[in-house]
C-alpha positions as CSV (number, residue, x, y, z in Angstrom):
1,X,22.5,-8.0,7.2
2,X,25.8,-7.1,5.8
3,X,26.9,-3.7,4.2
4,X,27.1,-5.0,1.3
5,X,23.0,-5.8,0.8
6,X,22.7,-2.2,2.4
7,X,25.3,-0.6,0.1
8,X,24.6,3.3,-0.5
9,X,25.0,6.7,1.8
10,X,22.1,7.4,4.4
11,X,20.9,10.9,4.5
12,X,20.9,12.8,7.5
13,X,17.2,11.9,7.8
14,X,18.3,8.2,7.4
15,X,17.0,7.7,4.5
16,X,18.9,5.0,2.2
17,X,19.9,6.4,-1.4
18,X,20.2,2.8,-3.4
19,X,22.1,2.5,-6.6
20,X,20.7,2.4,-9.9
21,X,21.4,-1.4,-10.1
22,X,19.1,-2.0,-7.5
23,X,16.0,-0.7,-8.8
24,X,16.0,-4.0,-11.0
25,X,15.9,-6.1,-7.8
26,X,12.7,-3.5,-6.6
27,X,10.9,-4.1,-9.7
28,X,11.1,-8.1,-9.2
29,X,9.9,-8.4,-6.2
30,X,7.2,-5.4,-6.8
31,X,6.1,-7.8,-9.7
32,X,5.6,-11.0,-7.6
33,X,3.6,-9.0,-5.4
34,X,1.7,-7.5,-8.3
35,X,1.1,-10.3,-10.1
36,X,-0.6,-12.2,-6.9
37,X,-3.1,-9.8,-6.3
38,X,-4.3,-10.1,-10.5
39,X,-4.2,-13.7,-10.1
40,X,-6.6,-13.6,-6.3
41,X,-8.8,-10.7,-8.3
42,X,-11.4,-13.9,-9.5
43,X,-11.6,-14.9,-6.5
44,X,-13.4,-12.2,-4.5
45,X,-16.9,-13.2,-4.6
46,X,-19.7,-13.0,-2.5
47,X,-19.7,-16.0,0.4
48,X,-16.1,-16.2,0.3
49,X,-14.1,-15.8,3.6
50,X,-11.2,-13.5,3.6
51,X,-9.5,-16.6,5.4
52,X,-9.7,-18.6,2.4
53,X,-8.5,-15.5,0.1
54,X,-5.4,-15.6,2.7
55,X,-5.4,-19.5,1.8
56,X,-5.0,-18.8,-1.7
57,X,-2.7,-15.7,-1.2
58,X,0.0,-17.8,0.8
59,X,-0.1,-20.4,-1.7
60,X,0.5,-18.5,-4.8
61,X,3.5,-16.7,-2.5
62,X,4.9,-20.8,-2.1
63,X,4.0,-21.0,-5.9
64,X,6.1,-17.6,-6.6
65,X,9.2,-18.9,-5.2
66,X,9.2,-15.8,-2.6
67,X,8.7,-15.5,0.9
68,X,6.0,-13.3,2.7
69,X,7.2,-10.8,4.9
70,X,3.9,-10.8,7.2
71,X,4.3,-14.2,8.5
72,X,5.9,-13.7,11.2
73,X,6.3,-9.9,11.6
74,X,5.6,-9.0,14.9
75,X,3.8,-12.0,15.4
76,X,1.1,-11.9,12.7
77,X,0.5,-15.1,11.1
78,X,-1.2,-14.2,7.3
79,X,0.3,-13.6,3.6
80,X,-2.2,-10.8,3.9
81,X,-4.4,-8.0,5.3
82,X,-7.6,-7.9,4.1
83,X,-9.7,-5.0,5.7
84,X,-13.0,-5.1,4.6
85,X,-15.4,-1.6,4.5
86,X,-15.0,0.5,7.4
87,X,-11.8,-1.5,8.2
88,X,-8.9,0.8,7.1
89,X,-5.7,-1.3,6.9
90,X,-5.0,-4.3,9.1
91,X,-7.5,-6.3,8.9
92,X,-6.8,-10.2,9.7
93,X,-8.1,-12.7,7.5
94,X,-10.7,-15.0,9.1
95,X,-13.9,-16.7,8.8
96,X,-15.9,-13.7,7.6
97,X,-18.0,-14.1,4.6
98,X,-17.8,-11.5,2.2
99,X,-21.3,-10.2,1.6
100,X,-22.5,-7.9,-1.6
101,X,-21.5,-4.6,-2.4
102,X,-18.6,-5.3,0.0
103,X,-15.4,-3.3,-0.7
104,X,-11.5,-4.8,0.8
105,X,-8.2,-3.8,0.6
106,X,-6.3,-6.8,0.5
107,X,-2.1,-5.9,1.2
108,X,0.6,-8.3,0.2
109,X,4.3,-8.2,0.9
110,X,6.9,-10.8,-0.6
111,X,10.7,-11.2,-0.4
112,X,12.3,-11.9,-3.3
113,X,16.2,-12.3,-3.7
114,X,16.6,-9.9,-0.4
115,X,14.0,-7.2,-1.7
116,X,10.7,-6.3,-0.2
117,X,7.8,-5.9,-3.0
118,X,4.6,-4.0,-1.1
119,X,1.5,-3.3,-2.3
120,X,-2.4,-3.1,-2.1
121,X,-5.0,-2.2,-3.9
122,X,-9.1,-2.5,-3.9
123,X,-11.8,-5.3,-4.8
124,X,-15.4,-5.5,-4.6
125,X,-17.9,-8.2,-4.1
126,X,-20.7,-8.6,-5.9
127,X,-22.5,-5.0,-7.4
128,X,-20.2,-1.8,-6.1
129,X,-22.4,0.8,-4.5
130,X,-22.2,4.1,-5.7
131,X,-20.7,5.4,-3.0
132,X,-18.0,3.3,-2.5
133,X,-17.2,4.1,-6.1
134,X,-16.7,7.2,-6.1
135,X,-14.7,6.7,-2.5
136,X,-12.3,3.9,-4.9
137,X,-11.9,6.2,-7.3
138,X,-11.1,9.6,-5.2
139,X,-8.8,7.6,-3.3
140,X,-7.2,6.1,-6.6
141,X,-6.6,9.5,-7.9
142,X,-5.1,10.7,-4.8
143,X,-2.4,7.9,-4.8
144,X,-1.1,8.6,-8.9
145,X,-1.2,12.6,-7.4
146,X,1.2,11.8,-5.1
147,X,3.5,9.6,-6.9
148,X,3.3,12.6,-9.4
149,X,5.1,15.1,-7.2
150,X,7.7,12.1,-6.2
151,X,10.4,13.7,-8.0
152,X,13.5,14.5,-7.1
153,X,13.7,18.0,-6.0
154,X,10.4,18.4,-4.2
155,X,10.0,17.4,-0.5
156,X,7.7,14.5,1.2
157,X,5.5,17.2,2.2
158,X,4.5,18.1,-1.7
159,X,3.3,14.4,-2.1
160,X,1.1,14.7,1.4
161,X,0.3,18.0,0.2
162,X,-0.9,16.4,-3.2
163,X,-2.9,13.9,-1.7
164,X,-4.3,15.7,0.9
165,X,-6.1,18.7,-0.4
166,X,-7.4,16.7,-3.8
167,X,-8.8,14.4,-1.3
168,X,-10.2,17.2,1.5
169,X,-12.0,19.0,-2.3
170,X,-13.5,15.7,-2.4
171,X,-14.9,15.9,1.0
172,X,-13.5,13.5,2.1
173,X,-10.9,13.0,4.8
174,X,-7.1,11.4,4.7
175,X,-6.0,8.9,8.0
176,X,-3.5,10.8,9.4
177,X,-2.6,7.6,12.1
178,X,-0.8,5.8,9.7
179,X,1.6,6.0,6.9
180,X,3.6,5.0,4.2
181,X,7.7,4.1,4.6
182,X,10.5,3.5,3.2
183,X,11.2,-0.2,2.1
184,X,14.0,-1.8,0.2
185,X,15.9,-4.9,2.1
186,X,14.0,-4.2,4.9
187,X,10.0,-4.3,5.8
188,X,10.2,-0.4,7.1
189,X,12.1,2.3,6.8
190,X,12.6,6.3,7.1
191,X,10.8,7.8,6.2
192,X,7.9,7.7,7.4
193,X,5.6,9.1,4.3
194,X,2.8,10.9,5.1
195,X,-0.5,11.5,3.3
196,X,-1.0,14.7,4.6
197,X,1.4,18.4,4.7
198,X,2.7,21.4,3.6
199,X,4.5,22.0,0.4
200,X,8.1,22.5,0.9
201,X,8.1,20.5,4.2
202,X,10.3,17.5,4.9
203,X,12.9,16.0,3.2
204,X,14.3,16.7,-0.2
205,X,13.6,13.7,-2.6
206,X,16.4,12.5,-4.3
207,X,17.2,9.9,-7.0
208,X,18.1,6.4,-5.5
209,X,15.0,6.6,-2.6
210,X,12.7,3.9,-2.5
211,X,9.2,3.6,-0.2
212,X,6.0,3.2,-0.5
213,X,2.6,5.9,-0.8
214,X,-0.2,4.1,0.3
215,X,-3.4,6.6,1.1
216,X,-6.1,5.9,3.6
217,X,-9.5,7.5,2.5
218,X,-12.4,7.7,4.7
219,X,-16.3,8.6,3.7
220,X,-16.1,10.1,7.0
221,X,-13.7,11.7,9.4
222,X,-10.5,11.2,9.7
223,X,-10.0,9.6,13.2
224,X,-9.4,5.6,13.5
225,X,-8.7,3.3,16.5
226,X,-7.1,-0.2,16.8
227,X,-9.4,-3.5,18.0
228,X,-8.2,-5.4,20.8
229,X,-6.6,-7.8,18.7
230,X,-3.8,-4.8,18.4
231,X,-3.6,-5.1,14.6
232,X,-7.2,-4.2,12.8
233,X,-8.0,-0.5,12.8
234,X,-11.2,0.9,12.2
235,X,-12.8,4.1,11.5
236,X,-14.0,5.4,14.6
237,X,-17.2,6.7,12.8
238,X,-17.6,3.5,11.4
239,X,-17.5,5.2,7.4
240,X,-16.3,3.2,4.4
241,X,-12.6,3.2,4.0
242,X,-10.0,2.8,1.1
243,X,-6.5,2.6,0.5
244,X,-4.1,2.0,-2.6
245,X,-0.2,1.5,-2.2
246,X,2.3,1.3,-4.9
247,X,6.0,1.3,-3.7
248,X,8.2,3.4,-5.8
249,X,11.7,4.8,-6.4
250,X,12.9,8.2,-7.2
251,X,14.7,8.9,-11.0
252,X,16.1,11.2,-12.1
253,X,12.9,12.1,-14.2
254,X,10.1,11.7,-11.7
255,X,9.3,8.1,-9.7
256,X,9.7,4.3,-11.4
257,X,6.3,2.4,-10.1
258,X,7.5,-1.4,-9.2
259,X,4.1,-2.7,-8.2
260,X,2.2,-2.1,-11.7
261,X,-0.5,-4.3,-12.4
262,X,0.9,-6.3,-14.7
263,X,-2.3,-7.2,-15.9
264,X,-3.6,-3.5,-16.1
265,X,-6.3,-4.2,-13.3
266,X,-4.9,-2.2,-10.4
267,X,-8.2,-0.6,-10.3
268,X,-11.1,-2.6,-9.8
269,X,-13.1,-1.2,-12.3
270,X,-10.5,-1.1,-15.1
């Protein structure tokens, strides 16, 4: 990768500061990324497999013009993760059949011109329980909490800190084992972007950073553990899990979402 697609100082964290013109490239590829998961919303239903949402999910990346950044990375072979209940993030697509009241995560990544779009949100199959709900809905909430303190100014450990003790109120419980990051012409990135702190820990923001704030909630505890195939974790108490990810980048007046719904259905019960 030359300078030049990297172009922009590095904090002494190593975070990237971007230039304002590159927040136009963000918002393209966030929109792709966006606009595939409206267009596979119709087709979670009951007795479908997540493999042939993945089917679907690859082709409308083809049908986009972009390129997945999954296939391939480290191996995996899917346009997707779709984790499914008590799965929280990871999961591989495959030949199971979704059932009713099931709730996913399904997490889609494209390339577009050089930028990285990233996002998930939630579906359901058939009736949502009342419980997984009000699980969507807490962990909703705790995302747009945390991209509300993303402003320049405040530190990484004000959005974990948002998150975090709106979630904990809930009683519920925030995955501490994995995280958001930063993203831009590259997959991952510093930082690393926790769902969990102290205010006034961690880096300053500052206009021109982009990454991603993607909370894990569990019904549960907290705890998770990987399967054997070294990608799909799990809750270890086997509780209902959720996650929602927008990536965003840091203005001067607060953060510029680039994986809006462009439909307005982000939430699954919008």
């Amino acid at each position: 990768m030359s300078d030049e697609d990297l172009r922009g100082r590095v904090t002494r964290e190593g975070i990237r500061i971007y230039d304002d013109a590159d927040f136009a490239g963000m918002h393209a590829a966030g929109q792709v990324a966006a606009q595939i998961l409206d267009d596979i919303a119709p087709f979670v239903q009951v007795g479908v497999t997540t493999g042939e949402l993945d089917e679907r999910i690859t082709a409308m990346v083809d049908e986009s013009g972009t390129t997945s950044a999954t296939i391939g990375y480290r191996g995996y072979q899917h346009a997707s993760c779709i984790s499914v209940n008590h799965v929280v993030c990871h999961g591989i697509p495959g030949n199971k059949a979704l059932k009713d009241g099931d709730i996913l995560n399904i997490d889609v990544t494209v390339i577009k011109d050089g930028w990285f779009g990233d996002t998930s949100r939630m579906y359901v199959a058939g009736k949502l329980p009342r419980k997984a709900e009000r699980l969507i809905q807490v962990t909703h909430d705790a995302l747009m909490l945390g991209i509300e303190a993303a402003k320049p100014g405040n530190t990484f450990g004000d959005i974990g800190h948002a998150i975090q003790t709106y979630v904990e109120a809930q009683r519920m419980s925030v995955v501490r084992d994995f995280c958001g990051h930063g993203l831009g012409r590259v997959f991952h990135a510093p930082p690393n972007v926790l769902h969990y702190g102290r205010k006034g820990s961690g880096p300053v923001l500052e206009e021109g950073m982009f990454f991603t704030i993607e909370p894990m909630v569990n019904l549960g505890r907290a705890e998770t553990k990987v399967l054997s195939d070294d990608w799909t974790a799990v809750t270890r108490d086997k509780s209902m899990s959720a996650q929602f990810e927008h990536s965003i980048g840091i203005k001067a007046d607060g953060a510029e979402i680039f994986t809006l719904s462009p439909g307005g259905i982000f939430h699954p019960t919008y």
